[in-house]
N, C-alpha and C positions, 0 to 999 in steps of 0.2 A: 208367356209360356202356356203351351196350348194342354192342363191336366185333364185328362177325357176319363178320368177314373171315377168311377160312383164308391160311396161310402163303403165300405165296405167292414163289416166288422171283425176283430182280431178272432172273435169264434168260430164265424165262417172261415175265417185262414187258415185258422188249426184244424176245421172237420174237413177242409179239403183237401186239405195234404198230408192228412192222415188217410183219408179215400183214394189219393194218388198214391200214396205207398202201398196201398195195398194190390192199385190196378196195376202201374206199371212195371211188376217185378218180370214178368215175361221176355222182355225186349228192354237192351240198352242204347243211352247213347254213346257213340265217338268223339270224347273231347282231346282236344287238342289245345293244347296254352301258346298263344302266339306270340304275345309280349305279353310281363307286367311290369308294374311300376314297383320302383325298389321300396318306394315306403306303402304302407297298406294299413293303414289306420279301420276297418273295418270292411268286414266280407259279407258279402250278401244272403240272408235267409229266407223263408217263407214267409212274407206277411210284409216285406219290402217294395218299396215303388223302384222302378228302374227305370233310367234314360238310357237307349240305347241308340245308335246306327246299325245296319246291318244290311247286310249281302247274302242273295238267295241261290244258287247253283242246281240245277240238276246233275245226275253222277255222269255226262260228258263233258261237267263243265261250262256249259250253256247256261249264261247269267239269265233267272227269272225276273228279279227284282234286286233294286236296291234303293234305300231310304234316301241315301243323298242323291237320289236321279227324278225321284215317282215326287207325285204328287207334290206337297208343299215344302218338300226337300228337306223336314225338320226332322228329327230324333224323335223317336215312337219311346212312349211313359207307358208303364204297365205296372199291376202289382202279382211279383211272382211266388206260383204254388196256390191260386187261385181258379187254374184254368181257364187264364182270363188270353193266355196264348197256347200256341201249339206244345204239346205236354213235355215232347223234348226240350224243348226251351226251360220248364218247370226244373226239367231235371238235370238239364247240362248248365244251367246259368244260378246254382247254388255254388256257394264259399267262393265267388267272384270279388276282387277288386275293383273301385270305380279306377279307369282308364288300363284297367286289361281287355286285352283283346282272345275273344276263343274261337276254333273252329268244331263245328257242331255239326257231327254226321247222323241222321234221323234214319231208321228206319221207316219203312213207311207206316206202321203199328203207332207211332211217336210225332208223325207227321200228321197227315192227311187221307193214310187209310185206304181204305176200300173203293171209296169213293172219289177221294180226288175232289179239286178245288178250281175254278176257273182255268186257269191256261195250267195247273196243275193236273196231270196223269193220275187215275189208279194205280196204287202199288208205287208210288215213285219214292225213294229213296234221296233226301235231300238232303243238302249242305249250307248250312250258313257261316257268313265270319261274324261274328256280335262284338261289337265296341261297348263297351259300358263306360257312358260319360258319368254319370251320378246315380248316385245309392239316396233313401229320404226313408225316413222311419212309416210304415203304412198308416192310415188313420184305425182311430180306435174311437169310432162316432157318437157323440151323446145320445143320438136318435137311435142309433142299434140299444144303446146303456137302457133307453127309455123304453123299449119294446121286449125288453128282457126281465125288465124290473117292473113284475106283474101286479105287486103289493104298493107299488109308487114310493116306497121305505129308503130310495137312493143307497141300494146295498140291494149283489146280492147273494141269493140263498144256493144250496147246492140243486133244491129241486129246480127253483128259476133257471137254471142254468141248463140241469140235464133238459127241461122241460123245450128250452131253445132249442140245444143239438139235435133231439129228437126230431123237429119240425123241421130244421134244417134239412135233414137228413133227407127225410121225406121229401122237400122243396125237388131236392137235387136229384130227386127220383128212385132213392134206396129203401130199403125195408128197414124199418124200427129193428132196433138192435140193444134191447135193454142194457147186457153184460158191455156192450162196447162203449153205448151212452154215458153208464159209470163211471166204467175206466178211464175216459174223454176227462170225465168231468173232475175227480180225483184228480188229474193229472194237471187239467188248468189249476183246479185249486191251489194246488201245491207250489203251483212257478208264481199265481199272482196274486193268493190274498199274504200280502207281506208282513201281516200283524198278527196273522195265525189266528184271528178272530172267527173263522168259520163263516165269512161274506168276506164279495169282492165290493170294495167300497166305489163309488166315480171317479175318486182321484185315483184310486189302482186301477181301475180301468183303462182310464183316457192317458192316465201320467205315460210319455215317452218314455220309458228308462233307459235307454242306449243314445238318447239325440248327442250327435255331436255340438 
């Protein structure tokens, strides 16, 4: 199985899709539930790998693309709420079950924009059907753990932590934002240092707590 995903760290997951919530509140998408499966043992969130197939439509219905036709015919891996796909997707392919099916109508603001993409139009308004074959908990890298934890102390601090978001931020092209970097960071603390010691340890880190 072909995972084309780079490391990606749980921080980076939370500061981008706390930046996606902030950019895409202008423009929705069109979801549509096409099937599910009656049992649903876990739903999809930000910071998840997804296997998908999919189907591309322009609004006359002129098929663009589809997975099981193009290239090596396999199911495209991605980790969503990364911006690692088109942003509709971020936002119509949350609280998904593996083996539902949705239909996802993008504005073009959600899609491709202004600009447009290959045999993609400006302004085009698209349609996908999205299969989710499997959900996988996203990675949470020792190597991101290790360039965070700037004292080498395998633990860390609240500054370590805002001091990341910070740089992140910046990476992704945004302005230092002290009172948000805070709030970021308060709010990680809170979901993952589990022992209320005031540091996220390696095993809080890395530990999976949802794996099936």
């Amino acid at each position: 199985m072909n995972m084309l995903l780079t490391e990606v760290s749980w921080f980076c997951v939370f500061l981008l899709a706390s930046v996606s919530g902030e950019k895409l509140t202008e423009a929705e998408v069109n979801i549509e539930v096409l099937s599910r499966p009656f049992i649903c043992r876990r739903k999809t969130k930000f910071g998840d790998m997804l296997m998908v197939h999919h189907d591309g439509f322009f609004e006359n219905g002129t098929m663009f693309h589809s997975s099981r036709n193009s290239g090596d015919k396999q199911p495209m891996w991605f980790t969503l709420g990364i911006r690692q796909v088109l942003k509709g997707w971020d936002m119509g392919l949350q609280d998904m079950c593996a083996g539902e099916k949705r239909k996802l109508i993008l504005p073009p603001s959600l899609a491709y924009g202004k600009e447009g993409k290959g045999k993609i139009p400006p302004e085009s308004t698209l349609t996908f059907i999205v299969d989710l074959l499997e959900i996988r908990n996203g990675p949470r890298s020792h190597e991101s753990f290790q360039e965070m934890d700037l004292n080498d102390d395998w633990r860390l601090s609240k500054q370590e932590v805002k001091e990341y978001l910070k740089k992140e931020y910046e990476r992704y092209g945004y302005p230092p934002n002290d009172t948000l970097h805070a709030n970021m960071m308060e709010e990680i603390f809170a979901r993952e240092d589990k022992n209320k010691d005031g540091f996220i340890s390696s095993r809080e880190f890395t530990y999976k707590h949802d794996e099936l």
